[in-house]
C-alpha positions in Angstrom: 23.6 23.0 18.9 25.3 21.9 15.6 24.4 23.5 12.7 23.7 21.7 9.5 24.0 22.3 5.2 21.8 21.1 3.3 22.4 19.8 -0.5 19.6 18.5 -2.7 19.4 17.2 -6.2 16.7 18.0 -8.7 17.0 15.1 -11.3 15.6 15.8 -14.9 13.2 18.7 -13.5 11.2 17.1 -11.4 9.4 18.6 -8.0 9.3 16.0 -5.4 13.1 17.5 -4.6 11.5 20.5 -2.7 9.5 18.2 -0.3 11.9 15.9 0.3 14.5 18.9 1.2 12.0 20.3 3.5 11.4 17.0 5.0 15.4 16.5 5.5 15.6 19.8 7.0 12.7 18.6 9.8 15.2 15.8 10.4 17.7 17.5 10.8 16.1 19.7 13.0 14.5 16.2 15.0 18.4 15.3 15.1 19.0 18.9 17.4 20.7 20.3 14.6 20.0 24.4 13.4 19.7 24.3 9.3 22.3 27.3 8.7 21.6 27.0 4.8 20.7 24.8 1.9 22.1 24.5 -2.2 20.3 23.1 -4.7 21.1 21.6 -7.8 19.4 20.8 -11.3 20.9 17.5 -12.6 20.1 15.2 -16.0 21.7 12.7 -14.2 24.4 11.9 -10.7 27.8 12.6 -10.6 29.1 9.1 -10.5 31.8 10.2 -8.1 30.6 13.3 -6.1 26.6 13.0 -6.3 26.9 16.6 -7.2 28.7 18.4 -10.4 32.5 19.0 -9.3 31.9 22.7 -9.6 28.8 22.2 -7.0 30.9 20.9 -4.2 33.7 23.9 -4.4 30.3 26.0 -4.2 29.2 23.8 -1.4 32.1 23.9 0.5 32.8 27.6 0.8 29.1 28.3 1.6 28.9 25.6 4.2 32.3 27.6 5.8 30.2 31.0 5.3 27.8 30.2 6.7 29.4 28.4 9.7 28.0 24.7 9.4 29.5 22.2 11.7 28.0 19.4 8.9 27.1 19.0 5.5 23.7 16.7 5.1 22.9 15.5 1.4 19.4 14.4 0.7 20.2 10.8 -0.8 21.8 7.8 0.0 25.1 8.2 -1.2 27.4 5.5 -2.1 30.7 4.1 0.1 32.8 6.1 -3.1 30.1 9.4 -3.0 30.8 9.6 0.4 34.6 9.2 0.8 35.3 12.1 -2.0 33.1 14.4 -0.4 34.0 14.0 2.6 37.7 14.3 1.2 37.1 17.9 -1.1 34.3 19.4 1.5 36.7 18.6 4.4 33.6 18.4 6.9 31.5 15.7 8.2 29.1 14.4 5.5 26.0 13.0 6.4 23.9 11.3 3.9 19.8 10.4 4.5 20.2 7.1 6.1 22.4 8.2 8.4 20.7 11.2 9.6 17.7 9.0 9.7 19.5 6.0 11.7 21.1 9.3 14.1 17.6 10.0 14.9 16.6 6.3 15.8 19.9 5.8 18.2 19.2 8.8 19.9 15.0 8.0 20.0 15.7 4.1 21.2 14.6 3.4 24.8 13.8 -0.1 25.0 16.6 -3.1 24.5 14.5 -4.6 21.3 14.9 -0.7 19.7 18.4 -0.1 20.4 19.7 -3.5 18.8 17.1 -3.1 16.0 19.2 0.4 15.6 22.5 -0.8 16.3 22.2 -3.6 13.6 21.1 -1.0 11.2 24.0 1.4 11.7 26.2 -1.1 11.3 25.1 -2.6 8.0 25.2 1.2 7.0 28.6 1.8 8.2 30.3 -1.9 7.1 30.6 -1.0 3.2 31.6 2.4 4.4 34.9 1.7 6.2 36.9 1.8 2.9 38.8 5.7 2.5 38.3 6.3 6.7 41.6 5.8 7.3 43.2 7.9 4.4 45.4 9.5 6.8 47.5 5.8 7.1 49.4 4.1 4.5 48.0 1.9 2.2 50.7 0.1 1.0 52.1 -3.4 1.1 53.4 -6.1 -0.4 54.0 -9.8 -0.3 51.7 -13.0 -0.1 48.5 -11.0 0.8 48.9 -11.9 4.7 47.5 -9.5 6.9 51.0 -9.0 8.6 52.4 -7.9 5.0 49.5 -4.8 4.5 50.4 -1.1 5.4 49.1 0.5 8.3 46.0 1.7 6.7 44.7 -1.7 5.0 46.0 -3.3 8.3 43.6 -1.1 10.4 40.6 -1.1 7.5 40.9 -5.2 8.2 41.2 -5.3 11.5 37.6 -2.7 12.0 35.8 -4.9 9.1 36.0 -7.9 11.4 35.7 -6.0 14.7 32.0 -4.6 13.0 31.3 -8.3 11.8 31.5 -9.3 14.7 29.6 -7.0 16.7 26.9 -7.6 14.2 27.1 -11.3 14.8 26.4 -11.1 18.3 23.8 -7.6 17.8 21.9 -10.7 15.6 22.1 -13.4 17.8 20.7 -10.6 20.5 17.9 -9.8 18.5 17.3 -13.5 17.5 16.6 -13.9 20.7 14.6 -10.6 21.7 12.4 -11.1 18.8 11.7 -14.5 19.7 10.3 -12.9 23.3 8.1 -11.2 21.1 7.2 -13.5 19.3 6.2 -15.4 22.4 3.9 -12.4 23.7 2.3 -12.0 20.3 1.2 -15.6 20.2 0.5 -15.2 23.7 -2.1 -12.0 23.2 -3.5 -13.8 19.8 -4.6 -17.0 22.1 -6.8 -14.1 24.4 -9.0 -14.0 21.1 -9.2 -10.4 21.6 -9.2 -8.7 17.9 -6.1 -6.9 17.1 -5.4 -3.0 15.6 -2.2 -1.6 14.5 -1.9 2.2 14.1 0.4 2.7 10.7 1.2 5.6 8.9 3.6 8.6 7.8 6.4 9.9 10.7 4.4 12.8 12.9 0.9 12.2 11.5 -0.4 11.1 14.8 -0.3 8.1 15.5 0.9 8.4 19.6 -1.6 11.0 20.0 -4.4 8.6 19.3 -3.2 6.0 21.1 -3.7 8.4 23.8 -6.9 9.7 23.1 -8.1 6.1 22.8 -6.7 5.3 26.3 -8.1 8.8 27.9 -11.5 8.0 26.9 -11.6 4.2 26.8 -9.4 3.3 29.5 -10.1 1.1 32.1 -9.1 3.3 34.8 -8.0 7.3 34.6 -4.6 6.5 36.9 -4.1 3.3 34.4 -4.7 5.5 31.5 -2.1 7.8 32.3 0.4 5.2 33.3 0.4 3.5 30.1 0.8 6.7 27.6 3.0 7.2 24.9 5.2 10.2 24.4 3.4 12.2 22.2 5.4 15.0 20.6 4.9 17.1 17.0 8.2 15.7 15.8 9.5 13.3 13.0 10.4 9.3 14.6 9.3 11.3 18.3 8.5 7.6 19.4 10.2 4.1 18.1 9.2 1.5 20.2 6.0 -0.4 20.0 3.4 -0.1 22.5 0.1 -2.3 23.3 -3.2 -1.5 24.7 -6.4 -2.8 25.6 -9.1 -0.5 24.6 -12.2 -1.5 26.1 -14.9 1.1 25.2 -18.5 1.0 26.5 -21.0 -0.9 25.0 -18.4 -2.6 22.3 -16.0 -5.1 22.2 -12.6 -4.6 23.7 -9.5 -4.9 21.1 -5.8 -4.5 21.5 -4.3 -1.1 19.9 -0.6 -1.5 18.9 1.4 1.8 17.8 4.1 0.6 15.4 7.1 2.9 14.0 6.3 5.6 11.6 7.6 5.4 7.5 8.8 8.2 5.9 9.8 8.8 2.2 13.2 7.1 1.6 13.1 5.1 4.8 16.5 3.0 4.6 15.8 -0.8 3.4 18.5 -1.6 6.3 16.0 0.0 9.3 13.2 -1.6 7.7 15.0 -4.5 7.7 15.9 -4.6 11.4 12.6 -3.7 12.6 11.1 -6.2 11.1 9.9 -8.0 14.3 8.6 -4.7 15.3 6.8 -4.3 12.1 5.2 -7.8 12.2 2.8 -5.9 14.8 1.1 -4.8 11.5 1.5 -7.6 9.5 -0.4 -9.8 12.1 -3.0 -7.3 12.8 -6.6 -8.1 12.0 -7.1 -4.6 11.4 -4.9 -1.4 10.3 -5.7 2.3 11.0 -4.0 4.1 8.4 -3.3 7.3 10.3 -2.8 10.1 8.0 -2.6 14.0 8.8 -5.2 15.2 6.5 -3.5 18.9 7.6 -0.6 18.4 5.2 -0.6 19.5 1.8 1.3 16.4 0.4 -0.5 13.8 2.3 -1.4 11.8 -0.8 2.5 11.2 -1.0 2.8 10.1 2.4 -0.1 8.0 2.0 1.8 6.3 -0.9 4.8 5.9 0.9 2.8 4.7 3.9 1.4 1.9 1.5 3.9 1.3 -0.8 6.1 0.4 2.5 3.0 -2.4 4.0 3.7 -3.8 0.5 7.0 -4.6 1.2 6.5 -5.8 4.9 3.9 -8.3 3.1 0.9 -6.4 4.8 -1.3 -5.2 2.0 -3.9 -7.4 2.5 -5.3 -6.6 5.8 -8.2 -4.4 5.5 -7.7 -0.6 6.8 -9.1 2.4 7.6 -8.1 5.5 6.5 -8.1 7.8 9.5 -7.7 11.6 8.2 -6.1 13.3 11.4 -5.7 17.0 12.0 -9.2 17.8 9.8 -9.8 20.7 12.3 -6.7 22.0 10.6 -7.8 21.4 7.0 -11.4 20.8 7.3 -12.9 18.2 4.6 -15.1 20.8 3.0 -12.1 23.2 2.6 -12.4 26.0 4.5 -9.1 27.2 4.7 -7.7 27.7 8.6 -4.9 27.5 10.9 -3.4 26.0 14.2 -5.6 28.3 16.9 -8.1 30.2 14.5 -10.1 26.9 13.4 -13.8 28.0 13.1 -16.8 26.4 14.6 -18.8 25.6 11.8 -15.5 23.3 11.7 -15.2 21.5 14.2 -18.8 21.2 13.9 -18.9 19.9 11.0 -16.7 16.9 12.6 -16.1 13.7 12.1 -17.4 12.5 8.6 -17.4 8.9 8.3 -17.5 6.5 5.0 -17.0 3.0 4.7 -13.8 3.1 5.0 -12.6 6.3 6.2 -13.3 8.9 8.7 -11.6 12.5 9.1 -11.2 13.3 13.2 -9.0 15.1 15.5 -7.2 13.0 17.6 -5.9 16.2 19.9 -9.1 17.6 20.3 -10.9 14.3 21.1 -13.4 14.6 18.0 -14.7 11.6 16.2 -12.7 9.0 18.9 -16.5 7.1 19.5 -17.2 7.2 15.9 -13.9 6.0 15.1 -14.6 3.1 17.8 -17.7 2.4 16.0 -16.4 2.0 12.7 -13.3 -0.5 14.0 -16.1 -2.2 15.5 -18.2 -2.2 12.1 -14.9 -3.5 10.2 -14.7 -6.9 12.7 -17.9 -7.2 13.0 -17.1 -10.4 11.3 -15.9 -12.0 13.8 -19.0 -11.7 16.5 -22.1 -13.2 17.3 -25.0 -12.3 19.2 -26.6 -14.8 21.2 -28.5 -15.6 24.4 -27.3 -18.0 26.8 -28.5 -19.8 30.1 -25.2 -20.4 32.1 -26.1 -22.5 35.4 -24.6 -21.1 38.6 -21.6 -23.2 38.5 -20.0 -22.1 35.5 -18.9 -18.7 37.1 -16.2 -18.4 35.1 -18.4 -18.3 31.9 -19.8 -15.6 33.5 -16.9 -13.8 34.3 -15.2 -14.0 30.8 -18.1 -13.4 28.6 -18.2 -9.8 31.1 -14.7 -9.2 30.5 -14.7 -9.9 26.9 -17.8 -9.7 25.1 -20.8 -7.0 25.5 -23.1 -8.0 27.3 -26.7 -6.3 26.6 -28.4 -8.2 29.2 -28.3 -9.9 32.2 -31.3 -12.1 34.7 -30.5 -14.3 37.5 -33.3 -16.7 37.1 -33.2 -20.1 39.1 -31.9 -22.7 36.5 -28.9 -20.0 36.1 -27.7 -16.5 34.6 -29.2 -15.7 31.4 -27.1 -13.3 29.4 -28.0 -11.9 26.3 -24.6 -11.0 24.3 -22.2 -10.5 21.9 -19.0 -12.2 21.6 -16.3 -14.1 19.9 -17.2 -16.6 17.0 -14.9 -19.0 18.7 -16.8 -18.2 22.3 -19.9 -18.8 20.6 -18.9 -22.5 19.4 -17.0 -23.0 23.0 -20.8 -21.6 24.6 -23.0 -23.6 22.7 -24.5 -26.0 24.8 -25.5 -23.0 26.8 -27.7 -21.6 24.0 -31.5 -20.6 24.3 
């Protein structure tokens, strides 16, 4: 396992530095790498050229060879220049935020939508990079300007700019195209009329685990609820790829449940970018669940973060939920307690539920039906209850206002099947003519 150094900046005193270290050093670790050791420095402002003061990186670079480090991980984006001269005086690899955080996502891809979304991104990372790689080449040359006329080194730095370009041409086109399949199944899952929920929220607050708790309980079948889980894992970016299920609790309405990618602070605009199509899951969602692990101290940050990033996709508007995860953890009324020693009057004391929020645990199955009930609550919206008198040869009314409505009661008298229900305002107009 590779073992990483970590280099932070704390700019004009502030103290988000320390969380953000932390949080690099959790990626790190999500990357398989070992954090051998960290160095810190307090800054009015960058170094233009180095990121840190000149003195900083000697400091840096005989600690990181002390201490053994196989790579030196700063917690910032640096710039194409930053990078080179690093790279250059530490005379290790140099990692900065985005690429640690894009490392993670190539090795966490599994479906072919994720890996091009990934690919794109590491490419637009890498293309205003290339400059300084190939140091070890010369540089010069002379004449009209032609490629033939450049040294080896600005011969070679040409010849990969247009090898990436066009790689990122066709990764695009790819894409295009992928998206547009998704595009295709979006539209197709909007036309069911069946409301739609998109899990959002903070890397590792919990968004897979209720995904699965929803399926374990609410599932149509146990042997289909285990088939279509998610890989849940107490990791940063454990899953990328967007998953949808039908939840169909008893006695309310069934919905579609879509996971979506998690933020985190300083999330590269390029990823965010590229999984755009993926993202558009929330965007078009008639409802958000703002998943939020109520167990970490700086969860009003990530909550920020978590909203701060909708803005950007366009998604503010939707209405949400705030679900407060891991509450057995860090219980609402305070009582302070750990993984394994949470006590009863707890969990007993589980879920609360507002108007718009409820505080749960996902793992240990508490407040899933109340959680159910307040989705249901938020689109009530867009139901009716009605009775109807369907005549015999309309089975397929039948049939569809079973499989997607809630039906409270049903007589088979002889003019037809009267059904007393709840469904869709659009099934309600369709069904009209069958109304009592």
């Amino acid at each position: 396992m590779e073992k990483a150094f970590l280099v932070g900046v704390n700019l004009n005193n502030g103290e988000d530095y320390l969380l953000s270290l932390e949080e690099l050093g959790a990626l790190a670790q999500a990357c398989d790498m070992d954090v051998a050791g960290i160095a810190e420095q307090t800054l009015p402002e960058l170094h233009k050229a180095f990121y840190i003061g000149t003195g900083k990186v000697d400091e840096v670079k005989e600690l990181a060879v002390d201490c053994g480090a196989d790579v030196i991980i700063f917690d910032a984006a640096l710039s194409p220049m930053q990078l080179r001269n690093l790279q250059e005086r530490l005379e290790k690899p140099v990692l900065d935020r985005s690429a640690l955080i894009l490392e993670i996502f190539a090795k966490r891809a599994r479906s072919r939508e994720a890996k091009l979304q990934v690919e794109v991104a590491r490419l637009q990372y890498m293309l205003p990079r290339l400059v300084g790689l190939h140091a070890a080449l010369s540089r010069q040359g002379g004449g009209s300007g032609s490629l033939s006329n450049k040294g080896a080194g600005e011969k070679k730095l040409e010849l990969d700019r247009r090898v990436l370009e066009r790689r990122l041409t066709q990764m695009r086109r790819e894409l295009k195209e992928v998206s547009a399949q998704r595009q295709t199944q979006r539209k197709q899952r909007a036309g069911s009329g069946m409301p739609r929920v998109a899990l959002v929220g903070y890397t590792n607050a919990g968004k897979s685990t209720l995904m699965n708790a929803m399926l374990d309980l609410f599932g149509s079948d146990e042997a289909d609820a285990e088939e279509k889980k998610v890989m849940e894992k107490d990791m940063l970016f454990a899953t990328l790829d967007t998953t949808v299920r039908k939840i169909r609790p008893d006695d309310h309405h069934a919905f579609l449940l879509s996971d979506t990618v998690g933020f985190i602070h300083k999330l590269p605009h390029n990823l965010v970018e590229a999984f755009h199509s993926t993202l558009e899951e929330a965007k078009e969602a008639d409802l958000l669940l703002q998943i939020v692990d109520y167990s970490d101290p700086h969860y009003k940050e990530q909550i920020a973060v978590t909203n701060q990033t909708l803005r950007e996709l366009g998604a503010e508007g939707i209405p949400m939920i705030y679900v407060y995860n891991k509450a057995d953890l860090a219980a609402p009324d305070k009582i302070p307690c750990t993984a394994g020693t949470v006590p009863e009057q707890v969990t007993a004391a589980l879920p609360q539920v507002t108007e718009n929020s409820i505080y749960l645990s996902a793992k240990e199955r508490i407040g899933m039906k109340e959680l159910v009930g307040l989705i249901e609550k938020k689109l009530a919206g867009g139901y009716r209850e009605c009775t109807l008198l369907i005549p015999y040869t309309d089975g397929r009314a039948v049939s569809y206002l079973n499989e997607n409505g809630v039906v409270f009661q049903t007589e088979y008298q002889e003019a037809g099947v009267r059904m007393r229900v709840s469904c869709r305002v659009e099934d309600h107009r369709y069904y009209q003519k069958y109304l009592q």
